[in-house]
MARTISE-400622 format. One record per residue: x, y, z of N, C-alpha, C in turn; residue number from 1. Coordinates in Angstrom, 3 decimals. Layout:
<nodes>
@n_px:X n_py:Y n_pz:Z ca_px:X ca_py:Y ca_pz:Z c_px:X c_py:Y c_pz:Z num:NUM
...
</nodes>
This chain:
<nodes>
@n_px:-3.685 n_py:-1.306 n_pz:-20.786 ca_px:-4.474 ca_py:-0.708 ca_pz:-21.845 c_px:-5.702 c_py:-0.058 c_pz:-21.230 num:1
@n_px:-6.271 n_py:1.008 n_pz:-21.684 ca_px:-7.555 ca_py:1.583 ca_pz:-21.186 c_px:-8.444 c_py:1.747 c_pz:-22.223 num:2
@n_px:-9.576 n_py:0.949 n_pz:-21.690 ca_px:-11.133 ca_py:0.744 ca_pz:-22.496 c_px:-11.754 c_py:1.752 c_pz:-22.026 num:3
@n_px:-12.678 n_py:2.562 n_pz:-22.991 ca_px:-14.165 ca_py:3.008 ca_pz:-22.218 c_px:-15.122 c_py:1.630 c_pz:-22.039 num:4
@n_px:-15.773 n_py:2.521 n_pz:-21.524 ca_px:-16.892 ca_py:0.823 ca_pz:-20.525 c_px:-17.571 c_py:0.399 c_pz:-21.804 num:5
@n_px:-18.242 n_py:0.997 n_pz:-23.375 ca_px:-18.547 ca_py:0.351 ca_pz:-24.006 c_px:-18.318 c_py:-0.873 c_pz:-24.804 num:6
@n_px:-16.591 n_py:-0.223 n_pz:-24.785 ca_px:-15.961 ca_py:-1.192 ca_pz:-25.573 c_px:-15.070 c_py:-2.539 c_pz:-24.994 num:7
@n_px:-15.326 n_py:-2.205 n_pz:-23.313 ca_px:-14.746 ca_py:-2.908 ca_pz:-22.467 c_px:-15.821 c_py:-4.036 c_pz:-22.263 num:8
@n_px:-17.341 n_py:-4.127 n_pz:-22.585 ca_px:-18.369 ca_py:-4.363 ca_pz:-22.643 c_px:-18.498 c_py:-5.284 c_pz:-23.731 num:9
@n_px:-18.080 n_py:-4.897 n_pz:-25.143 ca_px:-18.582 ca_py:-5.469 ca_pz:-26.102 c_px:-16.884 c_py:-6.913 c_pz:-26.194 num:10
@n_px:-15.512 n_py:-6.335 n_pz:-26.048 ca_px:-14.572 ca_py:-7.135 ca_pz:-25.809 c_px:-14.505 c_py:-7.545 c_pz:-24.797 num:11
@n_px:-15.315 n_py:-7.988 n_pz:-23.508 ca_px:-15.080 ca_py:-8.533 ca_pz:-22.577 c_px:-13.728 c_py:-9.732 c_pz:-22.309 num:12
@n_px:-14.570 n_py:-11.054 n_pz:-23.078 ca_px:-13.257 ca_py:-11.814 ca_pz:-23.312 c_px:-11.751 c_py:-11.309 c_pz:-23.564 num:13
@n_px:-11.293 n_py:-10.598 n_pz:-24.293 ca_px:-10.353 ca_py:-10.300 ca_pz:-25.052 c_px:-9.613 c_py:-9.153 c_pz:-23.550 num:14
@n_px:-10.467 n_py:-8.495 n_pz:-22.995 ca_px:-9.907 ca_py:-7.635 ca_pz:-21.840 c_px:-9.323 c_py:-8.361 c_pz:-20.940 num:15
@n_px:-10.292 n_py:-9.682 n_pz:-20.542 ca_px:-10.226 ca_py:-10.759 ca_pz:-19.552 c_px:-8.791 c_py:-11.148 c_pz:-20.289 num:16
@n_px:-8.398 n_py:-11.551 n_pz:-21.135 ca_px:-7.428 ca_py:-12.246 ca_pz:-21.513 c_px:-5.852 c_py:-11.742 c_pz:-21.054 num:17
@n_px:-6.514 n_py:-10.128 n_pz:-21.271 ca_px:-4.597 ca_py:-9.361 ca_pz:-21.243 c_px:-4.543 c_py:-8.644 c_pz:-20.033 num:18
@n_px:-5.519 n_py:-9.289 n_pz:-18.945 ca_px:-4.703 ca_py:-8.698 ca_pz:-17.707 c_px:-3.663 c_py:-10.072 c_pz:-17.287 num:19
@n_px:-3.083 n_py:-10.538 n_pz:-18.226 ca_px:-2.175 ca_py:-11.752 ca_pz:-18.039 c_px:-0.881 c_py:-11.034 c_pz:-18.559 num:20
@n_px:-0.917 n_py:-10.007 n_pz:-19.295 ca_px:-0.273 ca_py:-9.018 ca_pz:-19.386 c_px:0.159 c_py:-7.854 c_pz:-18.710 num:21
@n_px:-1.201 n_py:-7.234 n_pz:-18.836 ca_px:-0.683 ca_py:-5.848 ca_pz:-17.715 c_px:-2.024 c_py:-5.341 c_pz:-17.517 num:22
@n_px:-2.236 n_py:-4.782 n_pz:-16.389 ca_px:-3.725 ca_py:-4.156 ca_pz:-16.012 c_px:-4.427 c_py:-3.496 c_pz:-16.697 num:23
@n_px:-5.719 n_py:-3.759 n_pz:-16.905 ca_px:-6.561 ca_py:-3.314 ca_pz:-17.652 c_px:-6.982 c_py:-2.228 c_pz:-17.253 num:24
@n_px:-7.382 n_py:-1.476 n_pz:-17.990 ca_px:-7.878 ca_py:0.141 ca_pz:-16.923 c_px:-8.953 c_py:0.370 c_pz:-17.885 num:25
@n_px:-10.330 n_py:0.772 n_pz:-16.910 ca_px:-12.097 ca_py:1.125 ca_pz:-17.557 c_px:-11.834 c_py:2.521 c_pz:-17.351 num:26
@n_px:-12.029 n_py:3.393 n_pz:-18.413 ca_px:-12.461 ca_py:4.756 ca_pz:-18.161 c_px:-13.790 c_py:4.672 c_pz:-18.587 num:27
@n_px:-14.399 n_py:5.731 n_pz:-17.899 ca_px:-15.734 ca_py:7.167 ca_pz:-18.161 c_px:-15.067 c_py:8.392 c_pz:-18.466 num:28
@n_px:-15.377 n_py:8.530 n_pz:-19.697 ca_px:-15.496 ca_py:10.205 ca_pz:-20.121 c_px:-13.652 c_py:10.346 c_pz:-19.347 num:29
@n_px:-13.102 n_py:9.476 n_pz:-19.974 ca_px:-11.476 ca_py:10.045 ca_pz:-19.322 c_px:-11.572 c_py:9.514 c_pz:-17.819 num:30
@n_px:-12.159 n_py:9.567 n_pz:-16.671 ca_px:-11.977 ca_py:9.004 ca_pz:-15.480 c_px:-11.784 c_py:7.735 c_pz:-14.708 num:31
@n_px:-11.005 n_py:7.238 n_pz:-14.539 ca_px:-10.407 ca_py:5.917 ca_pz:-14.352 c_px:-11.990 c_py:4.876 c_pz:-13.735 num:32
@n_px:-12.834 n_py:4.258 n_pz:-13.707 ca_px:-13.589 ca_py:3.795 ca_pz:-12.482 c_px:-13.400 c_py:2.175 c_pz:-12.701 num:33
@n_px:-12.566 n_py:1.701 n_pz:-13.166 ca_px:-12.271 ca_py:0.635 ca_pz:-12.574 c_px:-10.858 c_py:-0.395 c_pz:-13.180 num:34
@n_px:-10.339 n_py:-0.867 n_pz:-12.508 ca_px:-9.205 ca_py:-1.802 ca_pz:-13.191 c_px:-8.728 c_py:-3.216 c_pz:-12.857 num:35
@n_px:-9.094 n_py:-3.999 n_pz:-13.995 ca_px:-8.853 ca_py:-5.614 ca_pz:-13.931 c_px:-7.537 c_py:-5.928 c_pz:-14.114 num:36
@n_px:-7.126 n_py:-6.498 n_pz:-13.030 ca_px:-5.838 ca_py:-7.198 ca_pz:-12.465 c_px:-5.611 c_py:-8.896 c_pz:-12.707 num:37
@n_px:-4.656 n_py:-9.116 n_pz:-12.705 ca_px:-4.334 ca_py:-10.451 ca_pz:-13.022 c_px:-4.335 c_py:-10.874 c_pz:-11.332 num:38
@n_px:-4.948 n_py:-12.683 n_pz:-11.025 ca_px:-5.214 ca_py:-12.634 ca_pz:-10.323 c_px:-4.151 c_py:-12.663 c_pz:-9.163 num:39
@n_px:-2.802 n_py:-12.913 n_pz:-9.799 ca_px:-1.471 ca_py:-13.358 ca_pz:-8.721 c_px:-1.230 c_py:-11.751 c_pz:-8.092 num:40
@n_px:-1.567 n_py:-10.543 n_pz:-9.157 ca_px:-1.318 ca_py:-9.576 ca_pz:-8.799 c_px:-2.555 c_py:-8.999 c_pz:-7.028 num:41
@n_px:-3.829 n_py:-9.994 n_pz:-7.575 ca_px:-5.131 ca_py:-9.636 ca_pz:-6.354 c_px:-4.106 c_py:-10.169 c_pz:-5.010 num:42
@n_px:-4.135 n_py:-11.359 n_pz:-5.309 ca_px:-3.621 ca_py:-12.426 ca_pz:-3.907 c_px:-2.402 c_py:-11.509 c_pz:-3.351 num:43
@n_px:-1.561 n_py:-10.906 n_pz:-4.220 ca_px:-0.287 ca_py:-10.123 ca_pz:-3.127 c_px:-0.795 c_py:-9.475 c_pz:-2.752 num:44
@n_px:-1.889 n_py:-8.112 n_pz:-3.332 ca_px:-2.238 ca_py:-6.844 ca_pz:-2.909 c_px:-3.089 c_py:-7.380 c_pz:-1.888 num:45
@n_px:-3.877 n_py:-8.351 n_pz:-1.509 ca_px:-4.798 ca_py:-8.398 ca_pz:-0.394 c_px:-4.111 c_py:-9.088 c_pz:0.562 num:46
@n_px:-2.195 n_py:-9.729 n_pz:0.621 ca_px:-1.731 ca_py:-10.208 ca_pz:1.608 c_px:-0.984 c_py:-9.030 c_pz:2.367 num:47
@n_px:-0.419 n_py:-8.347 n_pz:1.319 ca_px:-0.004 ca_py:-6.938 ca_pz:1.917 c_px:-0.892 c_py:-6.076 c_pz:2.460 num:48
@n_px:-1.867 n_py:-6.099 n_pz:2.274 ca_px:-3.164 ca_py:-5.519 ca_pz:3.148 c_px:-3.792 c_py:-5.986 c_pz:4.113 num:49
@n_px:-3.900 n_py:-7.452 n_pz:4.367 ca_px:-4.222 ca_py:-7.817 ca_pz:5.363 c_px:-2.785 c_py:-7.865 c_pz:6.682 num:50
@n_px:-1.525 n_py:-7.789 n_pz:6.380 ca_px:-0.540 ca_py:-7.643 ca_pz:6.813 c_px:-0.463 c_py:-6.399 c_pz:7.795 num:51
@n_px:-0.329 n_py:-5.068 n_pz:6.597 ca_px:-0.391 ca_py:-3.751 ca_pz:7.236 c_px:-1.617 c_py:-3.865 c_pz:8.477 num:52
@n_px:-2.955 n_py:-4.378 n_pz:7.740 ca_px:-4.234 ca_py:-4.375 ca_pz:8.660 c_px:-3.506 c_py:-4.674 c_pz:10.208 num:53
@n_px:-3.230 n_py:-5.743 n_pz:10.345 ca_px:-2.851 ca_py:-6.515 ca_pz:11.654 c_px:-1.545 c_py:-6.072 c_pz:12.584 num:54
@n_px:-0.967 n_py:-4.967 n_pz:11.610 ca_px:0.093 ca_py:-4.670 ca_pz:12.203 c_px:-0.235 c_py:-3.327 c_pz:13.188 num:55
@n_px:0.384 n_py:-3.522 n_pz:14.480 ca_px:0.458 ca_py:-2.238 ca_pz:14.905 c_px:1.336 c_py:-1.237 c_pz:15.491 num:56
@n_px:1.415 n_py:-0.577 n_pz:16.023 ca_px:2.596 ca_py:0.546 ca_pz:16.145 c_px:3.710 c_py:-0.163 c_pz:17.110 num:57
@n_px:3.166 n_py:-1.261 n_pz:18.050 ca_px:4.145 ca_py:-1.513 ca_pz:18.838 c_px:4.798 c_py:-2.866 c_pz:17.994 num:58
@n_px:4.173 n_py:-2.874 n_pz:17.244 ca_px:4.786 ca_py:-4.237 ca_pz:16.670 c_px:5.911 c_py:-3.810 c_pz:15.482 num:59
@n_px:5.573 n_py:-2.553 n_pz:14.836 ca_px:7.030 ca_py:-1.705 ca_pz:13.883 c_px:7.451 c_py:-1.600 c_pz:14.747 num:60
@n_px:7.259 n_py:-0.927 n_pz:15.767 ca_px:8.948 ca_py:-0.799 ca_pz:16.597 c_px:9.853 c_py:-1.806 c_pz:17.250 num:61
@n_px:9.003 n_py:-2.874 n_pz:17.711 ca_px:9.773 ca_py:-4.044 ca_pz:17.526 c_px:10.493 c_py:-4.723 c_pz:16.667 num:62
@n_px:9.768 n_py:-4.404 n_pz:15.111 ca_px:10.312 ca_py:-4.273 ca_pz:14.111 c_px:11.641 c_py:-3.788 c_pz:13.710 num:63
@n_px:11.745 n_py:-2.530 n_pz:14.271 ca_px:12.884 ca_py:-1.326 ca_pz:13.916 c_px:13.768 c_py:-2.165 c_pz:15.020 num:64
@n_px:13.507 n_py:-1.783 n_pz:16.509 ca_px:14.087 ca_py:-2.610 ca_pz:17.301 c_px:15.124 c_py:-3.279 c_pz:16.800 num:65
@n_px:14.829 n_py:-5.034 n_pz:16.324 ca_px:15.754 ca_py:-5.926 ca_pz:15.754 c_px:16.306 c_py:-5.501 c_pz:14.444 num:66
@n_px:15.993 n_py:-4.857 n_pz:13.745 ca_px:17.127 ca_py:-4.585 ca_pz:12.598 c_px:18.066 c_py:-3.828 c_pz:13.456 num:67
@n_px:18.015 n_py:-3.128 n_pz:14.333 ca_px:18.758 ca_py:-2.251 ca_pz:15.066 c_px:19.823 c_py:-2.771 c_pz:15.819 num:68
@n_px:19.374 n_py:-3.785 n_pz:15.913 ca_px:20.228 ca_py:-4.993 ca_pz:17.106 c_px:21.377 c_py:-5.805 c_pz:15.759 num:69
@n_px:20.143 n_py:-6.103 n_pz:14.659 ca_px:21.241 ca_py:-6.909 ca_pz:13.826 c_px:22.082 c_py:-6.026 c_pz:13.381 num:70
@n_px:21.678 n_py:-4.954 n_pz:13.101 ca_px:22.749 ca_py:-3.896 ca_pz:12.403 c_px:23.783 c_py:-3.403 c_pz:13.334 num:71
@n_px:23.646 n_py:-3.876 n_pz:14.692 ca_px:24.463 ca_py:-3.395 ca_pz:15.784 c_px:24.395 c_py:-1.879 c_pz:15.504 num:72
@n_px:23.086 n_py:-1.070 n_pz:15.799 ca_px:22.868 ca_py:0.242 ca_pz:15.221 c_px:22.415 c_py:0.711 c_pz:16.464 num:73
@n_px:22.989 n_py:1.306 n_pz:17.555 ca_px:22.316 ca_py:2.537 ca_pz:18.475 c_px:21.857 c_py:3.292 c_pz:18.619 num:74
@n_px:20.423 n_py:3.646 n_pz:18.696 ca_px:19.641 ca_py:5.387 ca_pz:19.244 c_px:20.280 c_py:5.744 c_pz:20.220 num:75
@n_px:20.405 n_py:7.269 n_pz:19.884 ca_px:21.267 ca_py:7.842 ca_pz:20.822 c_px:19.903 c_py:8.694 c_pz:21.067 num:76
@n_px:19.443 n_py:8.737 n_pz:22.554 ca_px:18.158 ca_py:9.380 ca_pz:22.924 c_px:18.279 c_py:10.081 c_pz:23.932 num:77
@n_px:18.319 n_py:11.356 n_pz:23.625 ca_px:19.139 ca_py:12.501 ca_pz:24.477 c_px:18.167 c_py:12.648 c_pz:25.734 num:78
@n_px:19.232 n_py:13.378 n_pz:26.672 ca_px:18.593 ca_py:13.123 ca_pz:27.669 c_px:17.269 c_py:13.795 c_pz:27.598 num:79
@n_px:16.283 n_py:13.979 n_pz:28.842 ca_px:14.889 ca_py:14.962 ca_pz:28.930 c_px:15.273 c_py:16.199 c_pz:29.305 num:80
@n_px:14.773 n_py:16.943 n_pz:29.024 ca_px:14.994 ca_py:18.719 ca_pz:29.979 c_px:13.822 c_py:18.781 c_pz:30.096 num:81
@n_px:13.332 n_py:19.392 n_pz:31.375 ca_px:12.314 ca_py:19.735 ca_pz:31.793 c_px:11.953 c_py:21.491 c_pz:31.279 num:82
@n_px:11.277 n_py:21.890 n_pz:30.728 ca_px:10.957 ca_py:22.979 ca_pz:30.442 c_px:9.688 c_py:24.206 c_pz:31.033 num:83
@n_px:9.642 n_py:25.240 n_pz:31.087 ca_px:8.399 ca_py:25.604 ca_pz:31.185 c_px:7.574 c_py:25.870 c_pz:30.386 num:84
@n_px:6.186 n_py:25.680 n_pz:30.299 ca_px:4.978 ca_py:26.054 ca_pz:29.449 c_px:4.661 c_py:27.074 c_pz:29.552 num:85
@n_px:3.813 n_py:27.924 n_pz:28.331 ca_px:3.233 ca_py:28.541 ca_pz:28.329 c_px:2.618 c_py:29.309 c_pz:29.728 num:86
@n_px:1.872 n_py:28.287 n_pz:29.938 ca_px:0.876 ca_py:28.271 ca_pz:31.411 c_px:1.338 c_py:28.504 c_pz:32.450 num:87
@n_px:2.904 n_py:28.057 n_pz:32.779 ca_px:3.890 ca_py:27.880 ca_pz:34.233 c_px:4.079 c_py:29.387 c_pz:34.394 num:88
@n_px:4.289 n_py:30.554 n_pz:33.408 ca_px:4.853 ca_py:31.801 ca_pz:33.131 c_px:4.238 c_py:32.930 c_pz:34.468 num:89
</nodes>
């Protein structure tokens, strides 16, 4: 449901109540500036965020890696050719 901030203000309680439902959304003048979440919904979004946080590039590809292995799935990674640049000309 979306309140303007006055009325999100004067029903506080009652807002508090139905993000047990579904997210509450504060507009200004039509512009979203803020939205109350139920709290099971906070705890995933900040485990999936601290997750991504910690993750890093060599650790997805290790990632990809083993599904690759379980899937018995091969990169086929063609050979190199050496080329000339621009610059070599």
């Amino acid at each position: 449901m979306a309140w303007k901030i006055a009325e999100a203000k004067k029903r506080f309680s009652e807002m508090i109540h139905r993000v047990h439902i579904e997210p509450q959304v504060i507009c200004n003048r039509d512009s979203i500036v803020a939205v109350v979440i139920d709290p099971g919904q906070y705890e995933e979004y900040t485990m999936l965020k601290e997750n991504r946080e910690k993750e890093s590039i060599g650790t997805a590809f290790e990632q990809f890696r083993e599904i690759c292995e379980e899937e018995s799935y091969e990169i086929a990674v063609p050979k190199r050719k050496n080329r000339k640049s621009s610059w070599q000309e």
